[in-house]
N, C-alpha and C positions, 0 to 999 in steps of 0.2 A: 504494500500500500504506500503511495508517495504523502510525504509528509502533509502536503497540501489537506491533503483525505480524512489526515488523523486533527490536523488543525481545527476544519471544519466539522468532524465526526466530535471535537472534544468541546466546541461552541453549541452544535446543536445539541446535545446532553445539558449542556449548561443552561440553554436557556429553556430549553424544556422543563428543564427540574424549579429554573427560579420564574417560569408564570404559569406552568402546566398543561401545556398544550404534549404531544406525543413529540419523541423523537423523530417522527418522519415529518411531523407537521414543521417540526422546526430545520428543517435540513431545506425542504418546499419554500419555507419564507425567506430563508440564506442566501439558496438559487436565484431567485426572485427578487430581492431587495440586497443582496450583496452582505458585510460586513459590519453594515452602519448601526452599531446596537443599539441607539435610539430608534432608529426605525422597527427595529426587529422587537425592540419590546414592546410596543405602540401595536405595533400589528399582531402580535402572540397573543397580546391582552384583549385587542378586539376580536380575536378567533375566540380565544378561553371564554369570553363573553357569551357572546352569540350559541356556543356549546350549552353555555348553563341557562339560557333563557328558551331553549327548545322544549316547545309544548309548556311553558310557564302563560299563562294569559297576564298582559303588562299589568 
């Protein structure tokens, strides 16, 4: 595995664990939004959201 792999495999664990979305989800956001961990926690939290509000009536 190139380091590049393990970098990104040890971010998305990480930020999986600190807003709780899955590891794939967060590997998906990485791809997609890059490196930028403000971005990536903004957008983890509004996935982790949107998860817990399914089938809840507002």
């Amino acid at each position: 595995m190139m380091n590049g792999d393990t970098d990104k495999d040890n971010y998305a664990r990480s930020l999986a664990r600190e807003t709780g979305i899955t590891e794939g989800q967060a590997r998906l956001l990485i791809d997609l939004l890059g490196m930028h961990r403000p971005s990536l926690l903004r957008e983890a939290r509004l996935l982790k959201k949107g998860e817990l509000g399914k089938g809840n009536p507002p």
